[in-house]
Each structure stands twice: as C-alpha cells, then as structure tokens.
N, C-alpha and C positions, 0 to 999 in steps of 0.2 A: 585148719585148726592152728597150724603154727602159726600163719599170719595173724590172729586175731590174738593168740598169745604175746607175739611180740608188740601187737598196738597197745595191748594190757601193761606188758611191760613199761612202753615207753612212758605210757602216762603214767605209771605209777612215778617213775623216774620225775618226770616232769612235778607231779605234786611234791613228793620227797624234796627237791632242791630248793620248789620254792617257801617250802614251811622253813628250810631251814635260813635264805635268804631274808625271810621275813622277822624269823623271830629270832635268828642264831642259834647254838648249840645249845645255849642254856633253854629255851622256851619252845622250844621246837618238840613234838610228838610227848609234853608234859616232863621235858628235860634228858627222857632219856641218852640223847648224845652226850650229855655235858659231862659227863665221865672223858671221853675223848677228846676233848677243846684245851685238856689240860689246867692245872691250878690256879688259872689267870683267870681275875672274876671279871664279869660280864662288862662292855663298856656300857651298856644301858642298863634300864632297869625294870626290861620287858613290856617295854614298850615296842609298839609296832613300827616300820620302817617309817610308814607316810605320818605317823604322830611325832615324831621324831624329827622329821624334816620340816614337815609344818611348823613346829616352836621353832626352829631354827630359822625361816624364814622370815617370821613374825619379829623373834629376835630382832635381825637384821633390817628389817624396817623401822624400829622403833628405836633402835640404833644410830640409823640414816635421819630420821626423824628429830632425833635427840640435838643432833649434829645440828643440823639445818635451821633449827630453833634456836641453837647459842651463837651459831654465825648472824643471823637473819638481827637477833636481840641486839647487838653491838654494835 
C-alpha cells in the first residue's frame, strides 16, 4: 500500500510541475498559484510554452530571411 501511495504521489508531483512549467503561476490549475508568483504580471499571455517558442522561431527566420533579401538585393 505504501508503495503504490508513493508512485501516486510521485506522479501527482510530476503533473503538478509540469502544469506549472507549461503555463506558469498565472495559468496553471485556472490561476490558482498566481497569488504566490507575487505582483509582477505575467511575461506571457497564456500562452502555451511550444506556442510561444514556435512564434519565436518563426520570428527568427523571417528575420534571417528579411536579412538575406536586403544583402542579396544590393
């Protein structure tokens, strides 16, 4: 019984960290952390991690892209 308690445990542990890795303190379990994260507002705007990194990505190509086209043009 205790073993299966602490497997219980662990995963619950394991989802907990990653809700909060994903959406931060403000979006995580419908906000309720964000009392705890203190009065600094959110760097996102709950948006997900990989939506997040995606536009940034994307950014950065079009970027490099942007670059390449005013060298290339001259």
């Amino acid at each position: 019984m205790g073993r299966i308690f602490g497997l219980l445990l662990g995963v619950l542990a394991i989802w907990a960290a990653s809700e909060v890795y994903l959406h931060g303190t403000d979006g995580a379990f419908g906000g309720a952390l964000a009392r705890f994260a203190g009065d600094e507002a959110s760097p996102h705007d709950g948006r997900s991690l990989g939506v997040r990194s995606g536009e940034k990505v994307e950014n950065a190509y079009s970027e490099a892209d942007a670059r390449r086209e005013k060298l290339l043009g001259e």
